[in-house]
N, C-alpha and C positions, 0 to 999 in steps of 0.2 A: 347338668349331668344327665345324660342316655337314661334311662330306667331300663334296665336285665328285660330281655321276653321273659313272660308268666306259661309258666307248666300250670295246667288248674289238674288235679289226680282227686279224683273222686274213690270214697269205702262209702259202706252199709252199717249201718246199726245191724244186733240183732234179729231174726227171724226164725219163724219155722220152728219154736221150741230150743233154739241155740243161745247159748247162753253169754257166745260171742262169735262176731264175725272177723275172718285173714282179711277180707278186705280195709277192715280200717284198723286194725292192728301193722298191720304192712305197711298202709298208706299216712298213718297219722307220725308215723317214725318218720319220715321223707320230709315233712313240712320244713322249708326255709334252706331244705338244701337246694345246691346249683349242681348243675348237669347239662354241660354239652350248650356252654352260655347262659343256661334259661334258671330261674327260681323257680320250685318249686312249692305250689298252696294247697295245701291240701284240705279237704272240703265232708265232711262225712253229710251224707245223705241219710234223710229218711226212706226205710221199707215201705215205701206206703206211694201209690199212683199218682195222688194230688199232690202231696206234702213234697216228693221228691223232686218235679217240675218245677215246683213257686222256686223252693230253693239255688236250683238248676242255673233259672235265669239269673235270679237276682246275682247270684257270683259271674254269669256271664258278662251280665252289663257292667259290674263292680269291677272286674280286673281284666276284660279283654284281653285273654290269655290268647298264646299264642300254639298251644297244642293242649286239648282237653284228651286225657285218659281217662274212662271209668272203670271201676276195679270190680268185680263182684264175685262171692261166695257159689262155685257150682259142685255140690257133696255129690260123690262116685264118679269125679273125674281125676285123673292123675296127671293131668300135664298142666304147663300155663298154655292158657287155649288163647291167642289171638284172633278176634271174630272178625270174618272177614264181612259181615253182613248186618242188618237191622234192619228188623219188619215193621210194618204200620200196623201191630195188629196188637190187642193187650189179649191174652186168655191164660186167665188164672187160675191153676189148681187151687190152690189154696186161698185163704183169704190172705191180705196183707196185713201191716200191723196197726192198719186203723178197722181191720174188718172191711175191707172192698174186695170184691171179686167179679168186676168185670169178666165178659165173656163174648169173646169175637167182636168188640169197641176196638175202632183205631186208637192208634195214641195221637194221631192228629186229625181231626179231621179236613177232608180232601188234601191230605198230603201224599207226595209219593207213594207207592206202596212199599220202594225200600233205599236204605242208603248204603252202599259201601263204606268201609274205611277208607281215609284217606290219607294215614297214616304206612309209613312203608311195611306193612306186617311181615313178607319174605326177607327184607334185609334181617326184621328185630330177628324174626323165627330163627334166624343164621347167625345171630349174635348172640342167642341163648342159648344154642345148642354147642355153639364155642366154648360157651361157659360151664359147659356141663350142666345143665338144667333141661329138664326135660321136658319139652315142647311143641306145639301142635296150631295148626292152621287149625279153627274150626268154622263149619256154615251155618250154625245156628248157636244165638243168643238166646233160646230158647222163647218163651212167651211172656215172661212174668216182669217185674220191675227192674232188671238188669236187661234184657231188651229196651225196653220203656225209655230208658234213659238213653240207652246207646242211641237208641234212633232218633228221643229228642236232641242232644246235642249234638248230632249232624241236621237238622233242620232247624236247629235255631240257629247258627253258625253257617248255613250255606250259602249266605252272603254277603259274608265278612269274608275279604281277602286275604290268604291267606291263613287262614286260622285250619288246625288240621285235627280230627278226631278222631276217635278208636274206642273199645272197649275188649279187658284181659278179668277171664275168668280164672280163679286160683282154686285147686283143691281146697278140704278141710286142712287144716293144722290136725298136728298126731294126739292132742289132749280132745278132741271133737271126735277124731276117726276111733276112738276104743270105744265111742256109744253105737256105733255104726257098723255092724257086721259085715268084715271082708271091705269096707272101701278105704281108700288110700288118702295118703295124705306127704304134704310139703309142709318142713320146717320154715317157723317165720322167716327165717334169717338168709333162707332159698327163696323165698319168696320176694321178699325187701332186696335181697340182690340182684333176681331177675327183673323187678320193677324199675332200677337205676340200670340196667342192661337194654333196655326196652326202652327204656326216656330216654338217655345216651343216645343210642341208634337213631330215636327217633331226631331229635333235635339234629342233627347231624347229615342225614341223608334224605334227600330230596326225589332221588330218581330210584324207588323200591330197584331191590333185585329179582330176579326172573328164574326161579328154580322151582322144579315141582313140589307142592305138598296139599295136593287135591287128595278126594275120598273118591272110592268107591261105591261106597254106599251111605 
């Protein structure tokens, strides 16, 4: 009997003083479901540089998944942000939750200095917005351990055939945004929706679509 392709969907533990993170509240509901032929495993990572990497792999090599999504917590954004990009660079405000604070370290050394997704992000962007959820191309993963990862799992994965990666940033949840003056927030339940909106699409379409949703600035 065939074995289903593996969706591997990565969340966060907490950080930053948060007492919980959308990403694996979103992501840990999903485990075991199918979508768009594939099963889904969902995988919570450690906040932390090192800790996040060892684990990374070890479910790479363990399930040979056929499309990695990473999920991560971005407070004062209000769309699900599709990144279209990952840098080789780690610089962290803050420390993470083993206390590291790298500052201008690659996350690989001599690797690229960046990977695109290679996941269709204009179709999914088109199939969220279908859905009424409110969503966004973005060009930066920003610096910290939600780049880290995005970038590692397109360079662990770049040559394996086949295998397709991405990473979606979700606002706060609304019990998060009342400690946070004026920033916004997505209900789990918009969130877990967009995320099966997003897998969907992805497992399904092969040849992205071609529609604007670049920045200005």
């Amino acid at each position: 009997m065939t074995r289903s392709p593996r969706i591997l969907l990565t969340g966060f533990d907490p950080f930053g003083g948060e007492t919980v993170n959308p990403s694996w509240e979103a992501v840990s509901a999903l485990h075991g479901r199918r979508v768009g032929g594939h099963r889904i495993v969902a995988l919570q990572l450690p906040t932390e540089f090192a800790a996040s990497l060892k684990a990374l792999r070890r479910a790479l090599r363990e399930l040979r998944p056929a499309i990695v999504l990473g999920v991560g917590q971005a407070g004062g954004r209000s769309r699900l942000s599709l990144e279209r990009v990952a840098i080789n660079v780690n610089d962290a405000r803050i420390p993470d939750n083993a206390g590291a604070q790298p500052v201008d370290e690659p996350v690989v050394v001599g690797g690229p200095a960046a990977y695109f997704s290679t996941l269709p992000i204009k179709a999914m962007l088109a199939a969220l917005r279908e859905e009424g959820l409110p969503a966004e191309i973005s060009n930066t993963a920003g610096t910290y351990v939600c780049n880290h990862i995005a970038y590692a799992m397109a360079h662990y994965t770049a040559r394996q055939r086949g295998v397709r990666t991405g990473f979606l940033h979700i606002p706060f949840l609304p019990n998060q945004a009342v400690s946070h003056a004026y920033a916004p927030s997505m209900s789990l339940d918009d969130v877990r929706r967009g995320l099966l909106v997003a897998l969907r699409t992805a497992a399904r379409v092969r040849t992205d679509a071609r529609l604007a949703a670049g920045a200005i600035s």
